[in-house]
C-alpha positions as CSV (number, residue, x, y, z in Angstrom):
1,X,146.2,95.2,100.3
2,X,143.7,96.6,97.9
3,X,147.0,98.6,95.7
4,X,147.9,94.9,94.8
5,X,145.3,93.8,93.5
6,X,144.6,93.6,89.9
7,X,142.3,96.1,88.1
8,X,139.8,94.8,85.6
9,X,140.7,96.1,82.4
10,X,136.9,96.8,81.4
11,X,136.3,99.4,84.0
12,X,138.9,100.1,85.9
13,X,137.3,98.0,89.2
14,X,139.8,96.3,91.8
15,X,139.1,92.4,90.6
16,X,137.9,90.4,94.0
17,X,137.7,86.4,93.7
18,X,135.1,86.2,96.9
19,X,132.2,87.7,96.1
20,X,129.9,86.3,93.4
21,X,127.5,89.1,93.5
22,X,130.2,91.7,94.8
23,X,132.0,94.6,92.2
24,X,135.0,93.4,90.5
25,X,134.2,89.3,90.7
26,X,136.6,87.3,88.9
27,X,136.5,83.5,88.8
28,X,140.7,82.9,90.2
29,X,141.0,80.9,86.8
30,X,140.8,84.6,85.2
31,X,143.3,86.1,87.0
32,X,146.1,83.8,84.9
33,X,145.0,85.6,81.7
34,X,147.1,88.4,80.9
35,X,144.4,90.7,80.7
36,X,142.2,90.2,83.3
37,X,138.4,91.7,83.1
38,X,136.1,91.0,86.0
39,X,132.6,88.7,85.2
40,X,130.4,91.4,84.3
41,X,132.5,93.2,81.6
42,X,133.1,89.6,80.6
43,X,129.4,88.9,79.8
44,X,129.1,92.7,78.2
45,X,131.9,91.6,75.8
46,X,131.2,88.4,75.1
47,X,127.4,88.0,75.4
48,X,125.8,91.3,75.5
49,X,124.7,90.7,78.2
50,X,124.4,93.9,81.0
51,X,124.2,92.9,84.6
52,X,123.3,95.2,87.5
53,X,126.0,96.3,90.1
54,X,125.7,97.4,93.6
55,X,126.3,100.8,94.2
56,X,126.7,102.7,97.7
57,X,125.0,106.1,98.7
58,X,128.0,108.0,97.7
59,X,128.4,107.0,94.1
60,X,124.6,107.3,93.7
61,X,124.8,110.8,95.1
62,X,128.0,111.6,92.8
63,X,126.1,110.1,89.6
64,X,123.3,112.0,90.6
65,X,125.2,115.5,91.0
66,X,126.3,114.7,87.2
67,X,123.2,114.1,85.8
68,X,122.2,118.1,86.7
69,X,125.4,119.3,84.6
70,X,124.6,117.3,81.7
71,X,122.1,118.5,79.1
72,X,120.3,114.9,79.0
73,X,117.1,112.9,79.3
74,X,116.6,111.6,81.8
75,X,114.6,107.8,81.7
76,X,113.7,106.4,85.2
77,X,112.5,103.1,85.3
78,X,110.5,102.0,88.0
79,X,108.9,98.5,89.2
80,X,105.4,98.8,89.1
81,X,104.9,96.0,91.1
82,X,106.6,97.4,93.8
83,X,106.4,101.3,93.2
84,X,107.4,102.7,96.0
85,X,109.6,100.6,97.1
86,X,111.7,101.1,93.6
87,X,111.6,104.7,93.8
88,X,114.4,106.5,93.3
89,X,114.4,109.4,96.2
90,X,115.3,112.9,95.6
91,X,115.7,113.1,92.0
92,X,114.0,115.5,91.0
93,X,116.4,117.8,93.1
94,X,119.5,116.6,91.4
95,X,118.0,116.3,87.0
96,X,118.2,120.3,86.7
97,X,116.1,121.5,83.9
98,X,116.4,117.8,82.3
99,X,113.0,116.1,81.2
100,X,111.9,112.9,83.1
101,X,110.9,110.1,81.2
102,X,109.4,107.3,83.6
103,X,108.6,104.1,82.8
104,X,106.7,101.9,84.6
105,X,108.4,98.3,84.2
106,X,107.0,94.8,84.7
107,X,103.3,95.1,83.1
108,X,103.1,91.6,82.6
109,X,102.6,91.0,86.2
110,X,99.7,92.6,86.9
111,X,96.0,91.3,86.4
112,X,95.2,91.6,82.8
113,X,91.9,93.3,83.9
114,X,93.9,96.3,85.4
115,X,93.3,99.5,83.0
116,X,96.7,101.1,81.5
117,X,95.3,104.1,81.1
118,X,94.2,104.3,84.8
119,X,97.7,102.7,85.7
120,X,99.4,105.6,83.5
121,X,97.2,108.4,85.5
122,X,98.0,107.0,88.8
123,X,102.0,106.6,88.4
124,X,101.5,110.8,86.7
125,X,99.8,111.5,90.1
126,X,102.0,109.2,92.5
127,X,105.0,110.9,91.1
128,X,104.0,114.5,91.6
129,X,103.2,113.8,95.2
130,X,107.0,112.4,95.5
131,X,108.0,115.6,94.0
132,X,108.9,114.4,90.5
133,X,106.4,115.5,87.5
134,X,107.5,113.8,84.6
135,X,107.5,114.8,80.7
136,X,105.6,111.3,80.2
137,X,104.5,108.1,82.0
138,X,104.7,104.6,79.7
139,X,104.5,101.0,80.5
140,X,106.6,98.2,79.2
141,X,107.8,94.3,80.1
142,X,111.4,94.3,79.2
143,X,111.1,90.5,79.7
144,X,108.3,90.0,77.8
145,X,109.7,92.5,74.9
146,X,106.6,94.9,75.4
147,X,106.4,98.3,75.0
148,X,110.1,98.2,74.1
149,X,109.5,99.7,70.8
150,X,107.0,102.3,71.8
151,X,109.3,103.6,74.8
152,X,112.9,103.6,72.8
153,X,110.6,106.1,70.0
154,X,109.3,107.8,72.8
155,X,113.2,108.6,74.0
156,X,114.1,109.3,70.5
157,X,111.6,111.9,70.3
158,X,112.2,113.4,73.8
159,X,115.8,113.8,73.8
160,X,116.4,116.6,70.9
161,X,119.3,115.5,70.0
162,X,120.9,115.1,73.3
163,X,122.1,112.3,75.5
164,X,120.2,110.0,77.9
165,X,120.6,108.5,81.2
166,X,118.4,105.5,82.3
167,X,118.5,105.5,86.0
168,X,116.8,103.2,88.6
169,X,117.4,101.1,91.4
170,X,118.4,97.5,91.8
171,X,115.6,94.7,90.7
172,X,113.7,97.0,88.6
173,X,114.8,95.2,85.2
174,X,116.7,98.2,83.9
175,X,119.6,95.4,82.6
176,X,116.8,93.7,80.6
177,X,115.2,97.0,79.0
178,X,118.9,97.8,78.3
179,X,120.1,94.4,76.9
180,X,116.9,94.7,74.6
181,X,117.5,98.3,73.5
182,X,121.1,96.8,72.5
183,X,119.2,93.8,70.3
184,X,116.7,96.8,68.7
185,X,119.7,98.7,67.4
186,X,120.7,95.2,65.6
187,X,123.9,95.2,63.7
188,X,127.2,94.4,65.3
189,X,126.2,94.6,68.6
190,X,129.7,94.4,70.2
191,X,130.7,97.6,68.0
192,X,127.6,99.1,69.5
193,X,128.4,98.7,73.5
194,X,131.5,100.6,75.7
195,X,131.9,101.2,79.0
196,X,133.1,104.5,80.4
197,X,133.7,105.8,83.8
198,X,131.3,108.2,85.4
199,X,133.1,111.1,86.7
200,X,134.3,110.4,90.5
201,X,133.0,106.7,90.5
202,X,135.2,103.6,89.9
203,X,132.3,102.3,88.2
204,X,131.6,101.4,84.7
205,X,128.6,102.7,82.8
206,X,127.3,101.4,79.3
207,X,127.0,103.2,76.6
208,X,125.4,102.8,73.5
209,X,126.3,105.2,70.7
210,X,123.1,106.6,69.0
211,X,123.3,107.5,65.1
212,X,123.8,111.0,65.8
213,X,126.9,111.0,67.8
214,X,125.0,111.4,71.1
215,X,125.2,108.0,73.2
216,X,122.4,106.3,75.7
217,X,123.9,105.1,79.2
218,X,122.8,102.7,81.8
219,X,124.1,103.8,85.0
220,X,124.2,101.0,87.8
221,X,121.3,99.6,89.7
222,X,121.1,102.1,92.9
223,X,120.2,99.8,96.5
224,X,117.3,101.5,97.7
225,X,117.7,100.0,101.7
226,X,114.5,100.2,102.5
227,X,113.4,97.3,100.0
228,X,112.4,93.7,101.1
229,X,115.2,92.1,99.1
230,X,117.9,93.3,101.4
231,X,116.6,90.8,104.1
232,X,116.4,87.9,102.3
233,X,118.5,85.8,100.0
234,X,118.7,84.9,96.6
235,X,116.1,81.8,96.2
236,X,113.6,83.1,99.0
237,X,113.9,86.9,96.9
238,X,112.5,84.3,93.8
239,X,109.5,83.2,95.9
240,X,108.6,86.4,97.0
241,X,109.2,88.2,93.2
242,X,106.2,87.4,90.7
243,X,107.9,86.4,87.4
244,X,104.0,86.0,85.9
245,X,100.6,87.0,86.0
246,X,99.8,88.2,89.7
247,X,96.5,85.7,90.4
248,X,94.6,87.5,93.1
249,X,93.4,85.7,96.4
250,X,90.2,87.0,98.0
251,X,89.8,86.5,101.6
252,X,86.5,87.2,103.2
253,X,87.8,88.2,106.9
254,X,85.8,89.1,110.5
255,X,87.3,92.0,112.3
256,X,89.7,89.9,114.4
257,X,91.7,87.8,112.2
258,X,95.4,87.9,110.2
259,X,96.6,86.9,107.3
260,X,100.9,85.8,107.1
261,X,102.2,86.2,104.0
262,X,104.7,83.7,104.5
263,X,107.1,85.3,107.5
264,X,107.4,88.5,105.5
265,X,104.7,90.1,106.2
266,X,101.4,90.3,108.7
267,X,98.1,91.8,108.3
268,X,95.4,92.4,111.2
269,X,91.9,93.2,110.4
270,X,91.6,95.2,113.3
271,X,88.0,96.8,113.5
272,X,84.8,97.2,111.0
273,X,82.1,95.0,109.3
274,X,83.0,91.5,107.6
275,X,84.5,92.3,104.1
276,X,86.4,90.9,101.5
277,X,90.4,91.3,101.2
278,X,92.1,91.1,97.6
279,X,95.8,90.0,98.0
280,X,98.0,90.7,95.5
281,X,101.2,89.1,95.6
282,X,103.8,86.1,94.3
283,X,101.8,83.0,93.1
284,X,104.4,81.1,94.9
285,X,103.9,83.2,97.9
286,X,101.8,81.2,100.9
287,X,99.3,83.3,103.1
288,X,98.7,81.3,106.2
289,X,95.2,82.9,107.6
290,X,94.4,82.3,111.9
291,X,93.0,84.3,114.8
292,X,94.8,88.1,115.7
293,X,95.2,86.3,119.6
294,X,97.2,84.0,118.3
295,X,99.3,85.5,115.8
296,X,102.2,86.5,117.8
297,X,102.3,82.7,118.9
298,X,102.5,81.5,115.8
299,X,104.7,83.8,114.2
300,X,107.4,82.9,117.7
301,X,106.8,79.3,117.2
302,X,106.4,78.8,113.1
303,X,108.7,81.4,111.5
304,X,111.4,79.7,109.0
305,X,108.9,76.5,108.7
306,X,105.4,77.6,108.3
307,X,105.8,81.0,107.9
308,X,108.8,80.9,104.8
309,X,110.0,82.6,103.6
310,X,112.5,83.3,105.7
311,X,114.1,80.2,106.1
312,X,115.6,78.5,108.9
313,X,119.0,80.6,108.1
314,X,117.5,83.9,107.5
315,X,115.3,84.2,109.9
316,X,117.8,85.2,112.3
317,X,118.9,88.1,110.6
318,X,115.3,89.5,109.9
319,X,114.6,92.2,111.5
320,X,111.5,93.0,114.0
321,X,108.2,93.2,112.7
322,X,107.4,96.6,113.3
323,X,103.1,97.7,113.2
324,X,101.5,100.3,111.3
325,X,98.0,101.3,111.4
326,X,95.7,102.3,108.9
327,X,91.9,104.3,108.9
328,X,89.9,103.1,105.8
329,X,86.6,105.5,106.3
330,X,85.3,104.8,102.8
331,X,87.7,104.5,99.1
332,X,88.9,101.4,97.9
333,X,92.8,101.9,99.3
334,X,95.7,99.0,98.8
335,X,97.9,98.5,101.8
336,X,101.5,98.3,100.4
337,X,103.8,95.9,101.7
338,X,106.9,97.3,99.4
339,X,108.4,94.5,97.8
340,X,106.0,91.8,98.6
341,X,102.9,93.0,97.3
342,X,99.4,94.4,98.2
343,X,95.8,94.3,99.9
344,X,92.9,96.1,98.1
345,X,90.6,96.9,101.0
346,X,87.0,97.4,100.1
347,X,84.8,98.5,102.9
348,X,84.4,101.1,105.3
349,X,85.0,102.6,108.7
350,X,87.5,100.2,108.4
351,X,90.5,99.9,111.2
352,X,93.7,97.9,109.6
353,X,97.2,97.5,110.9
354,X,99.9,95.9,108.3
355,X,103.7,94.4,110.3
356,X,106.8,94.3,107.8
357,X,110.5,93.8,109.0
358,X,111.7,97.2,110.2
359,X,113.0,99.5,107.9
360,X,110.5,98.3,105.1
361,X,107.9,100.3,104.1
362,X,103.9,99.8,104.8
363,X,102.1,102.5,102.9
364,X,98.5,103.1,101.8
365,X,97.4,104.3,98.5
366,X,94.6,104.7,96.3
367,X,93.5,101.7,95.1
368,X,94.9,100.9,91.4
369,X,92.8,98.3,90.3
């Protein structure tokens, strides 16, 4: 019974032995220790080291609700290489009057050729058409240490004295940015870390006092259910993930042909004039290219060997591909696949259809590059 079980002194969690990844994860050797903390307050004690946790919709919507009460900046981090798909919905109607700061995580990744400043202007106009109209827009790699310094000033400056909140969804690298705010404060870094409760949650959040008394707090990673990862395990969610410079792969394509990228994802060039395809994705990522007729043969016969990932084992929990069409008349436009990466179509009276496991999103956008 869950009343029995031991409750990790660190944040008040119910300590599980099962679950690796689960809340509350406890090798069984810990649970002979007279106080028993679970493996991530472990690492935050002993390492410094901040690891994301899972939350469900209803601790998301009760952190949320807080945020409104609080007078607070707000910093939302976001993946840039997967934008939409590491979006945080409905924000804005839960921050109040509280400033946004977003930050657009993961630079490193893309082409060193893309402009910031155009990045910067697209991610001010994306967010206002998702209803959010942020106070700034900046880029950083929190694993590369860039932009680290520029965006902790930029929270010093916004918040007036007050708290802040960095919020964000799992994946984004909101651990990392926060791990190296932690090393930028310097000093005694285990002094400089607590955990709290937020109000109505069993969970933990970090905080890390600021000079003036006021304190800056992680909250945990949020799933967003509509992203890739959820389909897929650990080592294939490595293939799929960039973790360097995104090389682009240029297909020239007749109206009639597909490209696979691995069993992930599936792009028809439907109708229109020969043209050139830019894909954007993992370097480890394979795109298999063949005929539209027999695309649907392949994918039946090959997915989980020649179309991976999935593998063999997770291809039977993947969901249906499920078709969405797209009308290119004339702008350079990307077809999203969220969490795999994109295609920069360049042509027009163009007719396109993108396929993606149900539930994840295929969108079209101006083209950022």
């Amino acid at each position: 019974m869950e009343e029995s079980r031991p409750i990790c002194s660190g944040c008040g969690v119910h300590i599980q032995t099962e679950t690796k990844e689960g809340l509350g994860f406890a090798p069984p050797s810990a649970l002979e220790r007279e106080v028993i903390t679970c493996q991530r307050c472990f690492r935050l004690k002993h390492y410094n080291e901040v690891q994301d946790v899972a939350l469900t919709d209803d601790d998301f919507l009760k952190i949320l609700n807080g945020l409104g009460q609080k007078k607070a900046l707000i910093v939302k981090i976001v993946d840039i290489f997967d934008f939409t798909g590491s979006w945080l919905p409905g924000l804005h109607r839960f921050v109040g009057n509280n400033d946004v700061l977003l930050v657009g995580n993961k630079v490193d990744l893309l082409p060193k050729s893309l402009n910031h400043n155009r990045l910067v202007n697209w991610m001010k106009k994306s967010a206002k058409d998702l209803g959010l109209k942020p106070v700034d827009v900046l880029l950083m790699s929190a694993e590369k240490e860039v932009g680290i310094v520029e965006v902790a000033s930029e929270i010093d400056r916004l918040r007036k004295g007050q708290d802040v909140y960095v919020v964000g969804c799992t994946n984004v690298g909101k651990s990392t940015f926060i791990n190296q705010m932690i090393k930028s404060f310097g000093g005694d870094t285990e002094q400089l870390i607590t955990t709290s409760h937020f109000p109505g949650t069993t969970l933990d959040m970090i905080d890390i006092p600021l000079e003036d008394g006021q304190a800056l707090y992680d909250t945990p990673g949020i799933i967003n259910h509509h992203q890739m990862a959820h389909h897929i395990d650990k080592q294939e969610l490595k293939a799929i993930t960039p973790k360097k410079e995104i090389k682009p792969m240029v297909f020239q394509l007749n109206a009639g042909q597909t490209l696979f990228f691995g069993g992930l994802g599936r792009f028809d060039f439907v109708q229109g004039e020969r043209t050139s395809f830019t894909c954007f994705c993992s370097n480890e990522l394979h795109i298999h290219r063949t005929k539209m007729e027999k695309a649907e043969e392949l994918y039946q016969t090959h997915l989980g060997d020649l179309l991976i990932p999935p593998g063999p084992k997770t291809k039977e929990s993947l969901p249906p591909l499920v078709k969405h069409t797209f009308h290119i008349k004339g702008n350079k436009a990307d077809i999203v696949f969220s969490g795999l990466g994109w295609i920069t179509v360049n042509g027009t009276n163009l007719k396109v259809d993108g396929y993606a496991p149900k539930g994840v999103n295929v969108t079209i956008r101006e083209s950022i590059i």
